[in-house]
C-alpha positions as CSV (number, residue, x, y, z in Angstrom):
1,X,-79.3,-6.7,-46.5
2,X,-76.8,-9.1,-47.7
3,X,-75.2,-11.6,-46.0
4,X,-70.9,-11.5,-45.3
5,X,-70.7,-15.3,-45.5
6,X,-72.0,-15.0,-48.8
7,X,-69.0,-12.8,-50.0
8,X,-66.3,-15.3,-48.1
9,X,-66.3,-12.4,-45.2
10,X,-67.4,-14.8,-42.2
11,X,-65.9,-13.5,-38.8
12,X,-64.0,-17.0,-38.8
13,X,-62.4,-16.5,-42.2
14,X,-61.0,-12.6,-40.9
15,X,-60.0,-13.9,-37.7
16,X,-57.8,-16.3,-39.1
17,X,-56.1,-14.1,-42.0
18,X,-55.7,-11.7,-38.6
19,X,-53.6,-14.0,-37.3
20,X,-51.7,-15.0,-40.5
21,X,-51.1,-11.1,-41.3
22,X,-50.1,-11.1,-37.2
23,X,-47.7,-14.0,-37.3
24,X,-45.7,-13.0,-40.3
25,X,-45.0,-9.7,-39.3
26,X,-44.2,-11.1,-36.2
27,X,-41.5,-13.0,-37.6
28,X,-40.6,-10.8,-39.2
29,X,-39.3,-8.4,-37.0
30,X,-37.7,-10.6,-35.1
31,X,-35.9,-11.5,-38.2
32,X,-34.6,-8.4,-39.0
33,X,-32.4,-7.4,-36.3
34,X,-32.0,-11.3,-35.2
35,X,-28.2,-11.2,-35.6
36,X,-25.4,-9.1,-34.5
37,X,-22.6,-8.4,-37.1
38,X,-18.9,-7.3,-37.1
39,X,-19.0,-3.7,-38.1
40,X,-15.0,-3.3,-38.1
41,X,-12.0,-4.7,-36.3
42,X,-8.6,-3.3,-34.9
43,X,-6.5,-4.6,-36.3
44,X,-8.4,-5.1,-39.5
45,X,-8.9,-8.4,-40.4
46,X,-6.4,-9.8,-42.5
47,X,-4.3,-6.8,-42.3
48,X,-0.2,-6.5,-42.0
49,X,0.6,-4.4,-39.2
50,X,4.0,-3.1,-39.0
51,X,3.8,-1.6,-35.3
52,X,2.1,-4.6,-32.5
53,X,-1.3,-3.8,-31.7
54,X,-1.6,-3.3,-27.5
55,X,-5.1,-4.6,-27.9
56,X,-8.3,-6.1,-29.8
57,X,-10.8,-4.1,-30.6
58,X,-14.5,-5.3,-32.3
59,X,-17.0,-2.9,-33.2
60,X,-20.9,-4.6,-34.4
61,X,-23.1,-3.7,-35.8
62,X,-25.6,-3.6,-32.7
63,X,-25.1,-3.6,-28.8
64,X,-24.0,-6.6,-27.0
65,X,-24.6,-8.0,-23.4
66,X,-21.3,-7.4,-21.6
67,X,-21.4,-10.3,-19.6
68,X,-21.0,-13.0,-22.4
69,X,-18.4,-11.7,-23.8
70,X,-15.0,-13.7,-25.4
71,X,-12.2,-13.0,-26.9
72,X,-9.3,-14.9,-27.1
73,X,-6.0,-14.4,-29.1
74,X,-3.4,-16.4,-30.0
75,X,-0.1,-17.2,-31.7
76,X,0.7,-19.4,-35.0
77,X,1.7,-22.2,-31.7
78,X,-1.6,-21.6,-30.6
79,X,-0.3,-19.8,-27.5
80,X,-3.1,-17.3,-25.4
81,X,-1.3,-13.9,-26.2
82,X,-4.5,-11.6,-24.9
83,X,-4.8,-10.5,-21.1
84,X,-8.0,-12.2,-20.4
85,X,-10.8,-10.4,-19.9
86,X,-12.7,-9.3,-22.6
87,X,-14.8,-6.7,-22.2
88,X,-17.4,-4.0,-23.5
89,X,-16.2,-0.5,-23.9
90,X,-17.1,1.8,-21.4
91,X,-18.6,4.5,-23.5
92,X,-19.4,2.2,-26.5
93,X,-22.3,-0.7,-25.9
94,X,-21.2,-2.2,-29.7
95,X,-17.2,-2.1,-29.1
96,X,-15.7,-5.2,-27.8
97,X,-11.8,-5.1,-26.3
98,X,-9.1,-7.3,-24.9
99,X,-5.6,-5.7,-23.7
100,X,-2.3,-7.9,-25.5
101,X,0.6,-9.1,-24.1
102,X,3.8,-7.8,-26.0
103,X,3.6,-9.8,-29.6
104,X,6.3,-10.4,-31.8
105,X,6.7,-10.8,-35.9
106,X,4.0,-13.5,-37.0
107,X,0.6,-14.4,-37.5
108,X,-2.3,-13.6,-35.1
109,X,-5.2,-15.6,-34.7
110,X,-8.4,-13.7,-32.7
111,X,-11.3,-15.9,-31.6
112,X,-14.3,-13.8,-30.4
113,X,-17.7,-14.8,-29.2
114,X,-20.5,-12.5,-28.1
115,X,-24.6,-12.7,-27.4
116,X,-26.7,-9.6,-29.0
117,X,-28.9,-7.8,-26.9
118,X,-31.5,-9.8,-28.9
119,X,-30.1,-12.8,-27.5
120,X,-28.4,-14.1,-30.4
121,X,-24.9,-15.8,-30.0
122,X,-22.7,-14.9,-32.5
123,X,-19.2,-16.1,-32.9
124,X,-15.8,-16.0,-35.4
125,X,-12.6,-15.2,-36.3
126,X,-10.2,-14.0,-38.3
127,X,-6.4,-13.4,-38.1
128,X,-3.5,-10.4,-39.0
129,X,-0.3,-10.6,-39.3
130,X,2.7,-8.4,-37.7
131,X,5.9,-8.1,-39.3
């Protein structure tokens, strides 16, 4: 009979790349989905809009926990023109909306701030511009 400590098989030695093995995939697969990303916006980001939007709308790439949800939106003067209350869609867990106050010709700035089901925070911004 041959010995497994001879052939660098000791218990120790498998135990230990057990746990190496376990603790990178571990990682990562909490890696992979760590992060929730903007799938698509309303209005687009960047876009000209000829006709004003009557509300924000974010769509990720995952679901997000209603209750930390943020959006605010706001005028070149830095003025709040969203209704407050930003909120996850009723019959979408990955769309995020906020209702608008009439806007006017100009640029548009949207702030937005969200945690992932995960429990990632993610945050941004971007801006469109109604003529």
């Amino acid at each position: 009979m041959v010995s497994s400590a001879r052939h660098g098989r000791s218990p120790c030695a498998a135990l230990m790349r057990g746990l190496v093995i376990a603790l990178s995939l571990a990682m990562f697969s909490t890696g992979a989905g760590a992060h929730t990303f903007i799938s698509r916006t309303e209005p687009r980001s960047g876009a000209t809009a000829t006709e004003p939007p009557t509300q924000i709308r974010i769509w990720f790439d995952g679901p997000v926990e209603p209750v930390f949800i943020d959006i605010r939106v706001e005028d070149n003067a830095r003025r709040r023109v969203d209704m407050g209350g930003g909120r996850l869609s009723r019959t979408e867990n990955t769309l995020v909306e906020v209702g608008l106050t009439p806007l006017g010709p100009g640029r548009y700035h949207v702030f937005w701030s969200v945690i992932a089901r995960d429990g990632h925070r993610r945050e941004g911004h971007f801006s469109f511009l109604l003529k």
